[in-house]
PyMOL Python script that loads the backbone (N, CA, C, O; Angstrom):
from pymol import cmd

cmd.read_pdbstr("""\
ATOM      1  N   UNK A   1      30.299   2.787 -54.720  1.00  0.00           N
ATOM      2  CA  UNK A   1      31.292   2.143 -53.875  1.00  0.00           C
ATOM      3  C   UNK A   1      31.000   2.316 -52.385  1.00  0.00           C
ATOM      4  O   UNK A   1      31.388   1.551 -51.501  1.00  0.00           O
ATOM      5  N   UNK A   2      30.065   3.721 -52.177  1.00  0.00           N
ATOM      6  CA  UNK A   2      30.284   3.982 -50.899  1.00  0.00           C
ATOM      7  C   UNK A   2      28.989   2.846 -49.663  1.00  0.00           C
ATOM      8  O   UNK A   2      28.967   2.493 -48.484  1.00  0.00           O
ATOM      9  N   UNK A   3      28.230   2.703 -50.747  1.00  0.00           N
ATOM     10  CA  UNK A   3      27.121   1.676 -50.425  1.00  0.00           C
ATOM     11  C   UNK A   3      27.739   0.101 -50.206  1.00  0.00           C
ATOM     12  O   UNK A   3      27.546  -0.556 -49.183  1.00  0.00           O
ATOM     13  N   UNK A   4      28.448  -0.320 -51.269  1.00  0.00           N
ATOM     14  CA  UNK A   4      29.486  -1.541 -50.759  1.00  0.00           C
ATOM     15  C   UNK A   4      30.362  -1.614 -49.782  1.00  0.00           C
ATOM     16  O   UNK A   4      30.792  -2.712 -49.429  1.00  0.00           O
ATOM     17  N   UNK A   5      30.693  -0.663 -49.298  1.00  0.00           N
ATOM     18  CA  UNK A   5      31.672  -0.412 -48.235  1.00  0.00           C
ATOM     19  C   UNK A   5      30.404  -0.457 -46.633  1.00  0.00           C
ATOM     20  O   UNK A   5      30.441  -1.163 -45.625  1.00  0.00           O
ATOM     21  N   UNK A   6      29.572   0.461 -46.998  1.00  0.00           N
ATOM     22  CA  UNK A   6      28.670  -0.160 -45.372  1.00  0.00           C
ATOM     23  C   UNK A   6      27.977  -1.567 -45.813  1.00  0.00           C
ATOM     24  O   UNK A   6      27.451  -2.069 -44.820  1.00  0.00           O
ATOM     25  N   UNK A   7      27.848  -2.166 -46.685  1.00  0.00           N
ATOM     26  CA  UNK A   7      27.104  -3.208 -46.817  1.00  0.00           C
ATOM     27  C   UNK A   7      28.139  -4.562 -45.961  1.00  0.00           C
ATOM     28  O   UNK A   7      27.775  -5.183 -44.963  1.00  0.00           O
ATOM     29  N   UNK A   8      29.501  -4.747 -46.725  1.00  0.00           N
ATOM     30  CA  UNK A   8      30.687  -5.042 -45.852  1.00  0.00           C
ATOM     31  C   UNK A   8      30.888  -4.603 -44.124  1.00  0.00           C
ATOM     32  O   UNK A   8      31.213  -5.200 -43.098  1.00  0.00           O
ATOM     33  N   UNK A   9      30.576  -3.518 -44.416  1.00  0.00           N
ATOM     34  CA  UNK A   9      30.852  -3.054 -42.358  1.00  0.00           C
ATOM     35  C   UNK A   9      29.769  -3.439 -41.926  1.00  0.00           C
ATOM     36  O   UNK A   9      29.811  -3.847 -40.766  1.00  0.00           O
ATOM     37  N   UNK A  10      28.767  -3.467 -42.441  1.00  0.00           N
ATOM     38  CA  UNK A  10      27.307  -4.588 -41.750  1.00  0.00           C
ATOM     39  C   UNK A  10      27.106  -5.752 -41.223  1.00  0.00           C
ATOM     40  O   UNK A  10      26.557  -6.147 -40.195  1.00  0.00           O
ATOM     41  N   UNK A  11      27.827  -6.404 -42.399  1.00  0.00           N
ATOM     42  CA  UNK A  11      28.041  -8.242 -42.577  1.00  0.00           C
ATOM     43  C   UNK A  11      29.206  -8.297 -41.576  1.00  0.00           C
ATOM     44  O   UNK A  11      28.986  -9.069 -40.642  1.00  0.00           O
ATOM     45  N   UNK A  12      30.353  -7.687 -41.543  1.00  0.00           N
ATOM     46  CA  UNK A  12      31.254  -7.361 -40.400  1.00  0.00           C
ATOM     47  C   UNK A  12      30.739  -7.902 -39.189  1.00  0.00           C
ATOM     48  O   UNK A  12      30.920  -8.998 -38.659  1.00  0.00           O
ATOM     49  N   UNK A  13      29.861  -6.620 -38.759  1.00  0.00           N
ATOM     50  CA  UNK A  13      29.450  -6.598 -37.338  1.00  0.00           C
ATOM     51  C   UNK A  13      27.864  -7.483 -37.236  1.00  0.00           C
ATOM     52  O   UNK A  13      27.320  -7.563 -36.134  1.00  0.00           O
ATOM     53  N   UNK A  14      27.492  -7.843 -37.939  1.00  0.00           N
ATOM     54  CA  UNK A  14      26.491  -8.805 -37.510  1.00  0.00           C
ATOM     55  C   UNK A  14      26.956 -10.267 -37.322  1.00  0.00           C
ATOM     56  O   UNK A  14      26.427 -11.005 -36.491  1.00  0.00           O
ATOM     57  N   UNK A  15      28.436 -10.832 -38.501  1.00  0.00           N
ATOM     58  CA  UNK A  15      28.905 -11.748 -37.815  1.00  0.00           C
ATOM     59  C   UNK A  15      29.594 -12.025 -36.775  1.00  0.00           C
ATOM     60  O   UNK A  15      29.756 -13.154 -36.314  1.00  0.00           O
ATOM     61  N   UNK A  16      30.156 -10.731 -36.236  1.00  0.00           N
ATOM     62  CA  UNK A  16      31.196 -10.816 -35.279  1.00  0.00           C
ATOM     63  C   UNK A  16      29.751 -10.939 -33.400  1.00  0.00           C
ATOM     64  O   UNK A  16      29.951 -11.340 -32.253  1.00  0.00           O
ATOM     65  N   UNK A  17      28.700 -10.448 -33.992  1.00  0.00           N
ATOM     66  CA  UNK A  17      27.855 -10.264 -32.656  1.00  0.00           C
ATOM     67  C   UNK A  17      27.069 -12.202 -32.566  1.00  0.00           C
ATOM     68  O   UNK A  17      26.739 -12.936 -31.634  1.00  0.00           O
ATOM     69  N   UNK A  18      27.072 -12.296 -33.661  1.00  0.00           N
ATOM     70  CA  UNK A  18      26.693 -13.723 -34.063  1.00  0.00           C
ATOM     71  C   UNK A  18      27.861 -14.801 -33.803  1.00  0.00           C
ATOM     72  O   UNK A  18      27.439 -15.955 -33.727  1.00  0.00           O
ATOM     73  N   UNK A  19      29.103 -14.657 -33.668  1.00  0.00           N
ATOM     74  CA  UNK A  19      30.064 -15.582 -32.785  1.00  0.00           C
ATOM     75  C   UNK A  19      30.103 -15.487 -31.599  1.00  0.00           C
ATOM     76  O   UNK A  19      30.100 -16.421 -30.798  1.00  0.00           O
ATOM     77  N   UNK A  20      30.157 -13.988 -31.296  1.00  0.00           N
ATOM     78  CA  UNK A  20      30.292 -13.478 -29.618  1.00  0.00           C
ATOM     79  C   UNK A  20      29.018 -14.399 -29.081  1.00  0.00           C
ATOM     80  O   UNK A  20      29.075 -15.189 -28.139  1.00  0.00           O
ATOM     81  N   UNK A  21      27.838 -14.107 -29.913  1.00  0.00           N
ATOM     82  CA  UNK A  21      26.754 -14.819 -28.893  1.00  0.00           C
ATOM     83  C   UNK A  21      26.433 -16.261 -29.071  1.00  0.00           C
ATOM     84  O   UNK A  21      25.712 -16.844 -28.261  1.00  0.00           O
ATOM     85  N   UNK A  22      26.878 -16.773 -29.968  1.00  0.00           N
ATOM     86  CA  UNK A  22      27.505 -18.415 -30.280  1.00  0.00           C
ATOM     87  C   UNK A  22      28.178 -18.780 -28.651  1.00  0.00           C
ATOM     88  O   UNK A  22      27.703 -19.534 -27.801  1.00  0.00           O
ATOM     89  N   UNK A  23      29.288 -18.050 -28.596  1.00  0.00           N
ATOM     90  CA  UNK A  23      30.675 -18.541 -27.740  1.00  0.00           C
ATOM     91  C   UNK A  23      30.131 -18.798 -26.521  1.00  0.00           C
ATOM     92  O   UNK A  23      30.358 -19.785 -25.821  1.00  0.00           O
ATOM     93  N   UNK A  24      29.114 -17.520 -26.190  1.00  0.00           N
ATOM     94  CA  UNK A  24      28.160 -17.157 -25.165  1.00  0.00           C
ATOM     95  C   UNK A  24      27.343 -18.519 -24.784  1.00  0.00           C
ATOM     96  O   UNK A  24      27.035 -18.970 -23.681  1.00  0.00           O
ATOM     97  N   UNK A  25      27.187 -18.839 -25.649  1.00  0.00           N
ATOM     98  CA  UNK A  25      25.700 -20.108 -25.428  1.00  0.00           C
ATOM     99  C   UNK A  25      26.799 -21.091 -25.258  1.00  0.00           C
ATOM    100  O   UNK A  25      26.831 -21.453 -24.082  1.00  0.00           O
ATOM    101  N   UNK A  26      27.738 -21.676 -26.004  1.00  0.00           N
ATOM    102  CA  UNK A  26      28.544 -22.624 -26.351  1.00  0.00           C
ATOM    103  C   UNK A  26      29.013 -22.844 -24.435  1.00  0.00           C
ATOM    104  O   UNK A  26      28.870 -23.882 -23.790  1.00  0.00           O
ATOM    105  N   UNK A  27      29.512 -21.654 -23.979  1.00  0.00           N
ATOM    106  CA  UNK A  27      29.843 -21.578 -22.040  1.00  0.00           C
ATOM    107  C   UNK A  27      28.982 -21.693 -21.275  1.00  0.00           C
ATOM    108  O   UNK A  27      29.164 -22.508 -20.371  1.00  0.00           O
ATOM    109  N   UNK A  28      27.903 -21.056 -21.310  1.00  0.00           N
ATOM    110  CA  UNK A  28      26.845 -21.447 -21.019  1.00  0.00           C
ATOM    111  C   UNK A  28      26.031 -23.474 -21.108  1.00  0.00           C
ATOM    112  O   UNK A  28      25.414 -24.151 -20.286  1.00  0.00           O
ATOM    113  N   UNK A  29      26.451 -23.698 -22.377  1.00  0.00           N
ATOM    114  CA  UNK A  29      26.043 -25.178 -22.337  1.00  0.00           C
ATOM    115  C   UNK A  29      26.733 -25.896 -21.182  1.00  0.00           C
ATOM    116  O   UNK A  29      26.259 -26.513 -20.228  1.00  0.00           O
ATOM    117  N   UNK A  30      28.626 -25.507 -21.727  1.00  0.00           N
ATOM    118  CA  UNK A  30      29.243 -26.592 -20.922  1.00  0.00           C
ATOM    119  C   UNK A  30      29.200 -26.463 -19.269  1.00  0.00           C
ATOM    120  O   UNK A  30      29.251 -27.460 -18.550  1.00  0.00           O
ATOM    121  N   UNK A  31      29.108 -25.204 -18.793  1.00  0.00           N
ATOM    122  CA  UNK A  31      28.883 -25.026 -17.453  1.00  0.00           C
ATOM    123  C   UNK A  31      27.814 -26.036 -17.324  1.00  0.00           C
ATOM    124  O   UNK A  31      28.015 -27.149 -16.839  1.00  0.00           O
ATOM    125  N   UNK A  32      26.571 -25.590 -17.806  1.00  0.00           N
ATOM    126  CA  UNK A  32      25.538 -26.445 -17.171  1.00  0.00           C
ATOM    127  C   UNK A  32      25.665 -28.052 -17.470  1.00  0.00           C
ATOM    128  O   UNK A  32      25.210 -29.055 -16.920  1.00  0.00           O
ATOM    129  N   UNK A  33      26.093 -27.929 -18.049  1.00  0.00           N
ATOM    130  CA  UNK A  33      26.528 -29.703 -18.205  1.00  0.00           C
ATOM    131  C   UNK A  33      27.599 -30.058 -17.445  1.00  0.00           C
ATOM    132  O   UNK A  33      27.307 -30.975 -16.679  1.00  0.00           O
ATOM    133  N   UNK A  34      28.567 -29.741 -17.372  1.00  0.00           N
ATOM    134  CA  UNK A  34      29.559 -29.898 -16.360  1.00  0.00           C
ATOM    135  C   UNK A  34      28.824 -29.887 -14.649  1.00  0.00           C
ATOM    136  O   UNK A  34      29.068 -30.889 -13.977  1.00  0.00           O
ATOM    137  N   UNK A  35      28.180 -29.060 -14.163  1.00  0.00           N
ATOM    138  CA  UNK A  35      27.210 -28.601 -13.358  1.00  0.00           C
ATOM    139  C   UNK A  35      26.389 -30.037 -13.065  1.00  0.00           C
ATOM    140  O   UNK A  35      26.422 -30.655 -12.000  1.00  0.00           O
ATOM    141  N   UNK A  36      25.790 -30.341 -14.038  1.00  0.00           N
ATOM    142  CA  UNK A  36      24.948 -31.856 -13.671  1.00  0.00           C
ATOM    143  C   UNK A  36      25.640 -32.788 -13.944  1.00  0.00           C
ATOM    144  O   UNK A  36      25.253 -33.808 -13.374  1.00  0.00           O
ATOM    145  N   UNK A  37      26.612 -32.942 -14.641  1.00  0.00           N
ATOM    146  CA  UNK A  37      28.030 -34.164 -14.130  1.00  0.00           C
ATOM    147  C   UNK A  37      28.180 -34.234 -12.883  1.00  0.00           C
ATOM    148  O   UNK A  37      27.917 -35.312 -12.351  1.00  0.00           O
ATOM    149  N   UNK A  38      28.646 -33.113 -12.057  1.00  0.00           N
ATOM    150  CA  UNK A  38      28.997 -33.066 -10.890  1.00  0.00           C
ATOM    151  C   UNK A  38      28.240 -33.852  -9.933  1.00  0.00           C
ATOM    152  O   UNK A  38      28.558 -34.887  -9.347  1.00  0.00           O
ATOM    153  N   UNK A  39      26.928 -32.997  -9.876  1.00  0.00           N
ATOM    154  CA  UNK A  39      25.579 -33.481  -8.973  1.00  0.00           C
ATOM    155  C   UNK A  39      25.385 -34.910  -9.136  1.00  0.00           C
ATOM    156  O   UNK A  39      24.923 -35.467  -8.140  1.00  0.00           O
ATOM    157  N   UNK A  40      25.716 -35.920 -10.533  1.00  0.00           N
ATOM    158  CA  UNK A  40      25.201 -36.827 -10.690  1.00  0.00           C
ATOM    159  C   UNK A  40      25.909 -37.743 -10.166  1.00  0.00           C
ATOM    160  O   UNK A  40      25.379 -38.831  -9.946  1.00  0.00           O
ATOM    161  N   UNK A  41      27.509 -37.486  -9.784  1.00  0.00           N
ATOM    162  CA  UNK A  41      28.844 -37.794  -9.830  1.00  0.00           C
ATOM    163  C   UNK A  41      28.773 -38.317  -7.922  1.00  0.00           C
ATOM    164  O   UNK A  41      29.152 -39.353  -7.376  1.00  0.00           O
ATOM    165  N   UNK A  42      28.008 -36.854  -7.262  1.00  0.00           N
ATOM    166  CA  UNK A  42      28.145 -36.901  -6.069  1.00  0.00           C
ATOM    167  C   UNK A  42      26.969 -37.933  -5.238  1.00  0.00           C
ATOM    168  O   UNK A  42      27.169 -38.544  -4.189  1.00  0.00           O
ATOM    169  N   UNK A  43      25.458 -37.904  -6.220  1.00  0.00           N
ATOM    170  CA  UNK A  43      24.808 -38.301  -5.561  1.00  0.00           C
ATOM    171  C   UNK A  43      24.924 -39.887  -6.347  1.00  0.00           C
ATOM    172  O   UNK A  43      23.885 -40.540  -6.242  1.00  0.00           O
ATOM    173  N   UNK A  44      26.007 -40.535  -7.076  1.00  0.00           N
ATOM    174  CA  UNK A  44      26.173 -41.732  -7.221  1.00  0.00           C
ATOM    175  C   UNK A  44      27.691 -41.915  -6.168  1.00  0.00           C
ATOM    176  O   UNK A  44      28.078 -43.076  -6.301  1.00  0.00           O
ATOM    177  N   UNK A  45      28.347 -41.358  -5.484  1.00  0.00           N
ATOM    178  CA  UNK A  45      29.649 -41.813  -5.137  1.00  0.00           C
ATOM    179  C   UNK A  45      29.326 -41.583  -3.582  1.00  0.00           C
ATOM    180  O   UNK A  45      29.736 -42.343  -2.704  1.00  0.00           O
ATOM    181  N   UNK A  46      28.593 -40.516  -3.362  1.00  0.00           N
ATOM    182  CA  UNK A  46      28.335 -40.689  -1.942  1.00  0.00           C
ATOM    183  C   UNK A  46      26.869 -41.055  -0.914  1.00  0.00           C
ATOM    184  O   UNK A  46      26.656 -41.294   0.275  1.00  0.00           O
ATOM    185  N   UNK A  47      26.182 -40.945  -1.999  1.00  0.00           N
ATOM    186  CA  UNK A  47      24.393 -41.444  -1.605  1.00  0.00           C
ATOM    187  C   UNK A  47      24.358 -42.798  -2.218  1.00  0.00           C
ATOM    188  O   UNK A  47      23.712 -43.670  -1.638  1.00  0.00           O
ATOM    189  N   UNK A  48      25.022 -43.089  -3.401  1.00  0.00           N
ATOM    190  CA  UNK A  48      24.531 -44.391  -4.066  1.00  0.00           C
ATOM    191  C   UNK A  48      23.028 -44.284  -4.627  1.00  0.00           C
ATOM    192  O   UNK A  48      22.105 -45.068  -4.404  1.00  0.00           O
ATOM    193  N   UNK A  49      23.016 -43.254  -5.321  1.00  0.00           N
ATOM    194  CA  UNK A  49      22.000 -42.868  -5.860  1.00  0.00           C
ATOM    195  C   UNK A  49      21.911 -42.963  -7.115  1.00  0.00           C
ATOM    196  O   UNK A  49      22.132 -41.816  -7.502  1.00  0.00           O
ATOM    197  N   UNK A  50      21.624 -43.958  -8.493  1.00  0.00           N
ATOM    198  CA  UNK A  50      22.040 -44.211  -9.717  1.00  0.00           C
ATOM    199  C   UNK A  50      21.786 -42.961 -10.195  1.00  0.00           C
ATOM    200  O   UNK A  50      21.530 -42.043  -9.416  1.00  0.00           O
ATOM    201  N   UNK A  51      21.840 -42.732 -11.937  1.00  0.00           N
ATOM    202  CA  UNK A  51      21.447 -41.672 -12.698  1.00  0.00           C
ATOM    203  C   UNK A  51      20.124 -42.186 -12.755  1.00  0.00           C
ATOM    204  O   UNK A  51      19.299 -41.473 -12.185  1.00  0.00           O
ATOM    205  N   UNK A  52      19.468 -43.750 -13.552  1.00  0.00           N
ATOM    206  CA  UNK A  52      18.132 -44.395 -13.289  1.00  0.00           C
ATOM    207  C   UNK A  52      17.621 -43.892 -12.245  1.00  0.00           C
ATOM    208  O   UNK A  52      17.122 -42.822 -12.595  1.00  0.00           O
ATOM    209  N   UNK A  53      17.435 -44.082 -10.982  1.00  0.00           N
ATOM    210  CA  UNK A  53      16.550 -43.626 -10.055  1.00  0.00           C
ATOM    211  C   UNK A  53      15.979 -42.031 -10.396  1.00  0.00           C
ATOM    212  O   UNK A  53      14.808 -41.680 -10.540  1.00  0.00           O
ATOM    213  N   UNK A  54      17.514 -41.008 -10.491  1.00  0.00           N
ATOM    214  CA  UNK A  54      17.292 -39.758 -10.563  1.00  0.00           C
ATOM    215  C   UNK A  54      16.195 -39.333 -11.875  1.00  0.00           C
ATOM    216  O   UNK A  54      15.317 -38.470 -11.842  1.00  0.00           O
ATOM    217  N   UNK A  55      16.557 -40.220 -12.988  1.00  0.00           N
ATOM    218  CA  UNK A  55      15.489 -39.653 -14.141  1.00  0.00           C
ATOM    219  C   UNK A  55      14.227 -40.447 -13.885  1.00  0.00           C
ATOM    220  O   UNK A  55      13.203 -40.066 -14.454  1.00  0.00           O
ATOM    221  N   UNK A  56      14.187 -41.356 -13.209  1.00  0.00           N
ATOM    222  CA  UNK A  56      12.549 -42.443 -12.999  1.00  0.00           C
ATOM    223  C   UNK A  56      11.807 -40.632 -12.265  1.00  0.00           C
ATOM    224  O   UNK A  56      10.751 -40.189 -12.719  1.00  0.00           O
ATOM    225  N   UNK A  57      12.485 -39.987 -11.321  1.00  0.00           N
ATOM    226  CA  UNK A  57      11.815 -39.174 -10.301  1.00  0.00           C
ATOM    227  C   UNK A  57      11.560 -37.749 -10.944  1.00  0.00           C
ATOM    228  O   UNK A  57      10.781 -36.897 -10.516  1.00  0.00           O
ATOM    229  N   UNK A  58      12.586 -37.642 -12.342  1.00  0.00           N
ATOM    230  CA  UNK A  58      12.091 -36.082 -13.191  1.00  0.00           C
ATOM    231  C   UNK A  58      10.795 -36.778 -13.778  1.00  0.00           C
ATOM    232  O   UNK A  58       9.624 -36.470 -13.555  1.00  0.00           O
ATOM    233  N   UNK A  59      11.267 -37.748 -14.547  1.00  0.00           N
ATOM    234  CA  UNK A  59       9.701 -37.801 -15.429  1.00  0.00           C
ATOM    235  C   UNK A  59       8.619 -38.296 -14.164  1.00  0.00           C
ATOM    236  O   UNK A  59       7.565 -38.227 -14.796  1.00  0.00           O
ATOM    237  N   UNK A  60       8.282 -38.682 -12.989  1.00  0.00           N
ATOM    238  CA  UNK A  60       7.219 -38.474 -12.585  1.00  0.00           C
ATOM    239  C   UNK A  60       7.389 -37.026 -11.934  1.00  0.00           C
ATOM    240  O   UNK A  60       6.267 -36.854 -11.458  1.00  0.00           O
ATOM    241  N   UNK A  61       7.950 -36.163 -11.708  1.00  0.00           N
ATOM    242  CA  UNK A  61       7.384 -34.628 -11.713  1.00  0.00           C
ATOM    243  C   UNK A  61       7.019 -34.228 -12.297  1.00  0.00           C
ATOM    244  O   UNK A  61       6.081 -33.468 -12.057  1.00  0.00           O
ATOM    245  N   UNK A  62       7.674 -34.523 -13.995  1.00  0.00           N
ATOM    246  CA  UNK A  62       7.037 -33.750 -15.254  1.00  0.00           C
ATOM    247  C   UNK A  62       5.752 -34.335 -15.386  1.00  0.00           C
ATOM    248  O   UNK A  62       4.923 -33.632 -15.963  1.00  0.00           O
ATOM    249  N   UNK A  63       5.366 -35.514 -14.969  1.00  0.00           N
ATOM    250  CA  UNK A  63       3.939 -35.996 -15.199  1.00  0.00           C
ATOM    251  C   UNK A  63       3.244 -35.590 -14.005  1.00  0.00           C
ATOM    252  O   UNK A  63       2.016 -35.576 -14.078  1.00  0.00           O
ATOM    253  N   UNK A  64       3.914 -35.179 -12.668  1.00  0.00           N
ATOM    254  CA  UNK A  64       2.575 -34.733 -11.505  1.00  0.00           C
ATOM    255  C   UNK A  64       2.675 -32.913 -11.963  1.00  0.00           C
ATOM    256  O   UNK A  64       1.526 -32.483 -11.869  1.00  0.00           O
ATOM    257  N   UNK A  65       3.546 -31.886 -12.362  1.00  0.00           N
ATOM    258  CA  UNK A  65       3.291 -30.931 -12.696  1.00  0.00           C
ATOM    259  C   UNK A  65       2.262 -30.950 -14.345  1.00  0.00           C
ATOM    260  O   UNK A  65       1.393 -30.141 -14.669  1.00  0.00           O
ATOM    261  N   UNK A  66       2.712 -32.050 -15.053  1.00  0.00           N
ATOM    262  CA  UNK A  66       1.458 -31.860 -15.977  1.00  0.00           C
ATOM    263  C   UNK A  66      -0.087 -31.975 -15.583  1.00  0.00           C
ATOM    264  O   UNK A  66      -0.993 -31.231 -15.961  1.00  0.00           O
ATOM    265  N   UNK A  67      -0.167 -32.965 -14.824  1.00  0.00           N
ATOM    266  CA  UNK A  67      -0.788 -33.334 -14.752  1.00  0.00           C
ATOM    267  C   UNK A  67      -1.888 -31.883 -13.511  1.00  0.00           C
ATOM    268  O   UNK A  67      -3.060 -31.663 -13.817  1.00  0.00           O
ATOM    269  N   UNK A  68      -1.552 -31.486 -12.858  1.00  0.00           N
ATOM    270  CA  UNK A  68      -1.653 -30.361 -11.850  1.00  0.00           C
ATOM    271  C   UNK A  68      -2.268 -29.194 -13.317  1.00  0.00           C
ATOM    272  O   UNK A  68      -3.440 -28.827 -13.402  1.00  0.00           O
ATOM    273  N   UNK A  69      -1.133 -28.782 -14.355  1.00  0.00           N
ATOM    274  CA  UNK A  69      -1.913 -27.855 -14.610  1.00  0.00           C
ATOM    275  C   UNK A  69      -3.272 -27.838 -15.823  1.00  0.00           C
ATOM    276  O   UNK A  69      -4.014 -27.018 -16.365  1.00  0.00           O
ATOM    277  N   UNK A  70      -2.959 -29.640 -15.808  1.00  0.00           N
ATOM    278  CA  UNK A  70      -4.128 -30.101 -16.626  1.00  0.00           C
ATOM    279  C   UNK A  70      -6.022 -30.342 -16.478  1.00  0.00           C
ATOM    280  O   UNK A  70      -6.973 -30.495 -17.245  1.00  0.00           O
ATOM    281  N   UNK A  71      -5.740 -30.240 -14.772  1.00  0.00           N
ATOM    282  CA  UNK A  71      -6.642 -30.050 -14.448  1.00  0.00           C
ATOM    283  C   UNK A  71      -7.541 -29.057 -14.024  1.00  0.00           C
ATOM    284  O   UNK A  71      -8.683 -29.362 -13.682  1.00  0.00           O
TER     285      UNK A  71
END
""", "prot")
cmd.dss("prot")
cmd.show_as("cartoon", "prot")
cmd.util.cbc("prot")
cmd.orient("prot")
């Protein structure tokens, strides 16, 4: 019995560290998403800057930093 009883207080605390760090990521997501709402929000309402323009200019960084450590 006494082996079923820590096997239970195990499963316990490995799920309870496994929500805590769920909840963790879960705040973490929405900040950062909320975070680039904002930015996208400001540089379309007060620059007139689409979301299009902004992603045409990541993927050519991601292609001039590939491209940089490709060579």
């Amino acid at each position: 019995m006494p082996v079923d009883l820590i096997v239970i207080i195990a499963a316990i605390i490995v799920a309870w560290l496994l929500f805590t760090w769920s909840i963790k990521v879960l705040k973490a997501s929405i900040s950062t998403a909320l975070s680039i709402a904002i930015i996208a929000l400001i540089l379309q309402l007060f620059l007139g800057i689409g979301f299009e323009e902004v992603w045409q200019k990541l993927v050519q960084f991601s292609q001039t930093v590939g491209q940089f450590f490709t060579q």
